[in-house]
TIVEXFI-213638 format. One record per residue (C-alpha): residue number from 1; x, y, z. Coordinates in Angstrom, 2 decimals. Example, Ala and Ser with C-alpha at 12.3 -4.5 7.8 and 13.67 -1.06 7.14 Angstrom:
<nodes>
<node i="1" x="12.30" y="-4.50" z="7.80"/>
<node i="2" x="13.67" y="-1.06" z="7.14"/>
</nodes>
This chain:
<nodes>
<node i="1" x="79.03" y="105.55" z="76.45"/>
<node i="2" x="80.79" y="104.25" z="73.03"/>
<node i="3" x="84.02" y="102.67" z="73.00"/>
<node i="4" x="85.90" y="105.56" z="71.62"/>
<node i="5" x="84.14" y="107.42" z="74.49"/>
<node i="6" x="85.58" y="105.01" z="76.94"/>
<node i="7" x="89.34" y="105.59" z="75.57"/>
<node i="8" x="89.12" y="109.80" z="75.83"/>
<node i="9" x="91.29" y="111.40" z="78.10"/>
<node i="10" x="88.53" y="112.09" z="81.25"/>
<node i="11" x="89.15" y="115.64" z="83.05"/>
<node i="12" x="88.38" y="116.11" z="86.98"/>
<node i="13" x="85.27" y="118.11" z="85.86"/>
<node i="14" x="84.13" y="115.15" z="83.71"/>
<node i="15" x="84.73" y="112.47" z="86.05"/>
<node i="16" x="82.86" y="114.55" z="88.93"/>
<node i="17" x="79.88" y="115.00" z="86.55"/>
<node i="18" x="79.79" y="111.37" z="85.20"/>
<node i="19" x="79.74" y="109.89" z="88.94"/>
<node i="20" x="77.17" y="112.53" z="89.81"/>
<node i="21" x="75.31" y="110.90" z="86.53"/>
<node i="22" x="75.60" y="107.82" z="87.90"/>
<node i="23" x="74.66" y="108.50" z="91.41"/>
<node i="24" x="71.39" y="110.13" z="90.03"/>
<node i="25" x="70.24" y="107.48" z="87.26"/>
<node i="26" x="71.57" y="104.10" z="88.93"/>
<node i="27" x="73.06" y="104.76" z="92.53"/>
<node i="28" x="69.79" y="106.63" z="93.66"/>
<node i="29" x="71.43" y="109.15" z="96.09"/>
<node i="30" x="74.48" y="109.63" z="97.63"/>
<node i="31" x="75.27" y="107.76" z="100.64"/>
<node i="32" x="75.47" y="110.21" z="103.81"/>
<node i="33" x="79.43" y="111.82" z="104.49"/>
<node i="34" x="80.20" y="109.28" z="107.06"/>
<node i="35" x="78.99" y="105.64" z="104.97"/>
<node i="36" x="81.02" y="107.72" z="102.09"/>
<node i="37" x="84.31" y="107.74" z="104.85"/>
<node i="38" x="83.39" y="104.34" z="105.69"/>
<node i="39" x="83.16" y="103.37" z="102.15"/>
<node i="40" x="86.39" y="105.26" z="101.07"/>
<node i="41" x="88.18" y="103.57" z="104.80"/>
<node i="42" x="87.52" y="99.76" z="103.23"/>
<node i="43" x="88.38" y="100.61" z="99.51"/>
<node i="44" x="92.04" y="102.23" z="100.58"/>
<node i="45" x="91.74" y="98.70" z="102.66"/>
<node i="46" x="91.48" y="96.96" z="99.42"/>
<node i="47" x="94.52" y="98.81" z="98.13"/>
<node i="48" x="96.71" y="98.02" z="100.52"/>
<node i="49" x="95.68" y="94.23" z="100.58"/>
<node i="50" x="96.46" y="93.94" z="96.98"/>
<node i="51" x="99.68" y="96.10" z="97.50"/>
<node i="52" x="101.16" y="93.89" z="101.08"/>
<node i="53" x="100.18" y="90.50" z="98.80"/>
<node i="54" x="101.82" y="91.72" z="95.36"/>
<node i="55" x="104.66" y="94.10" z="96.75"/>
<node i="56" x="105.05" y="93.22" z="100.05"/>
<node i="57" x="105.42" y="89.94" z="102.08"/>
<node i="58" x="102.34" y="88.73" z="102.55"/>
<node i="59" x="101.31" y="85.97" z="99.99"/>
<node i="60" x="97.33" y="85.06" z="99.36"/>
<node i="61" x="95.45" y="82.66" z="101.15"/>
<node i="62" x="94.79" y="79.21" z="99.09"/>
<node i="63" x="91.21" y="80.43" z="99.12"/>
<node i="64" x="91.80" y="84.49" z="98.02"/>
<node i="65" x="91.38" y="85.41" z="95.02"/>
<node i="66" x="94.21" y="87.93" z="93.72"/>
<node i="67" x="93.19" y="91.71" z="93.70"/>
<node i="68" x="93.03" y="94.11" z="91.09"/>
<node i="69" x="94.80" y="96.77" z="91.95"/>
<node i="70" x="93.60" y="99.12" z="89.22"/>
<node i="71" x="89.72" y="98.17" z="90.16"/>
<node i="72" x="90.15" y="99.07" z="93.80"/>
<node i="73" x="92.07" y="102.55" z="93.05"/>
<node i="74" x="89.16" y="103.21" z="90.74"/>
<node i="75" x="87.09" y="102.64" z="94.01"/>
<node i="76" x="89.29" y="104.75" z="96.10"/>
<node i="77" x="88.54" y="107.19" z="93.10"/>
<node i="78" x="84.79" y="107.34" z="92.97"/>
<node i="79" x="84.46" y="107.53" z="96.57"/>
<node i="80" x="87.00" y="110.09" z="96.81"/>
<node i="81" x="85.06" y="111.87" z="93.70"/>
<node i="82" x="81.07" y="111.38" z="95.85"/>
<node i="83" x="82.56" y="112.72" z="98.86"/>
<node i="84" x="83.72" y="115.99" z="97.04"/>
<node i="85" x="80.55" y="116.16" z="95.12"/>
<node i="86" x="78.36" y="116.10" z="98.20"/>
<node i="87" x="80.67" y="118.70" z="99.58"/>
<node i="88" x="80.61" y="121.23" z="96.56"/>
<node i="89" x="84.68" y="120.64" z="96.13"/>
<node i="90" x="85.74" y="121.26" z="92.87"/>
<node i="91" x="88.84" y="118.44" z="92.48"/>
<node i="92" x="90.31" y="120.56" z="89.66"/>
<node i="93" x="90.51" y="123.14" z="91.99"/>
<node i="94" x="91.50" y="121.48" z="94.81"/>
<node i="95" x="94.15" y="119.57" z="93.20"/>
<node i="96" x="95.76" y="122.64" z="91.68"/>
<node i="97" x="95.70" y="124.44" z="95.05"/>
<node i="98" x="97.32" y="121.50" z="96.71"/>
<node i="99" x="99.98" y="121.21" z="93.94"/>
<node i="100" x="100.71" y="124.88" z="94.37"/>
<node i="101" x="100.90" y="124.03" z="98.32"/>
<node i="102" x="103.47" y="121.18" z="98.18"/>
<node i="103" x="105.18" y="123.08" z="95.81"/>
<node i="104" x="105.88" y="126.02" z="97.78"/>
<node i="105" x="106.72" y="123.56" z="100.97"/>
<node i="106" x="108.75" y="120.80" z="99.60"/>
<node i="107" x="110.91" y="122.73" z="96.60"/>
<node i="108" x="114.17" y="121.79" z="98.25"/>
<node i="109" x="112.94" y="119.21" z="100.82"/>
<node i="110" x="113.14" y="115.79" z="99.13"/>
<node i="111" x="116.28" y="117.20" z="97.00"/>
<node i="112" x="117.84" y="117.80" z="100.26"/>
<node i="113" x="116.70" y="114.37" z="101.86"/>
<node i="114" x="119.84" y="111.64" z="102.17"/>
<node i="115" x="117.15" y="109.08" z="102.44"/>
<node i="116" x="116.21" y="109.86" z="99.12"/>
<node i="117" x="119.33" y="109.56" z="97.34"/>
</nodes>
């Protein structure tokens, strides 16, 4: 991949067929549905230890070494992209669909929430 190539916008569709790419020339196979959960289980993990020791109260041990938050969402990513290529999902689809659904649902819910304002 060239640099300029690296800097392009990068659909759903082209992210799902550059990690199945991946997963064929360097990853071997895709791990089994579960190990994928597993996987996906410690990289949200990762998130939220980044997130508790940069936004929240906890502060890093002297021996830690401070997270990168954008490195483990990417993880969160990939997983989240080999689970729904093993599955046939089509994220475009998917996403679109669930847009539509919170959409329809929350149109006047957070407006309407005092908590919010």
């Amino acid at each position: 991949m060239s640099a300029t190539e690296d800097r392009a916008p990068l659909t759903l569709r082209q992210a799902q067929d550059q990690v199945d790419h991946w997963i064929q020339t360097i990853g071997v196979r895709y791990f089994d549905e579960l190990t994928n959960l597993a996987q996906l289980v410690e990289e949200v993990g990762e998130v939220a230890r980044v997130l508790s020791r940069t936004c929240g109260e906890q502060s890093y041990k002297s021996t830690d070494q401070p997270g990168d938050l954008a490195d483990e969402l990417a993880d969160v990513l990939f997983v989240t992209i080999c689970l729904a290529n093993q599955t046939g999902i089509d994220l475009t689809a998917a996403l679109r669909a669930n847009l539509e659904k919170k959409t329809k649902r929350d149109k006047d819910r957070h407006r309407n929430n005092e908590k919010l304002r």
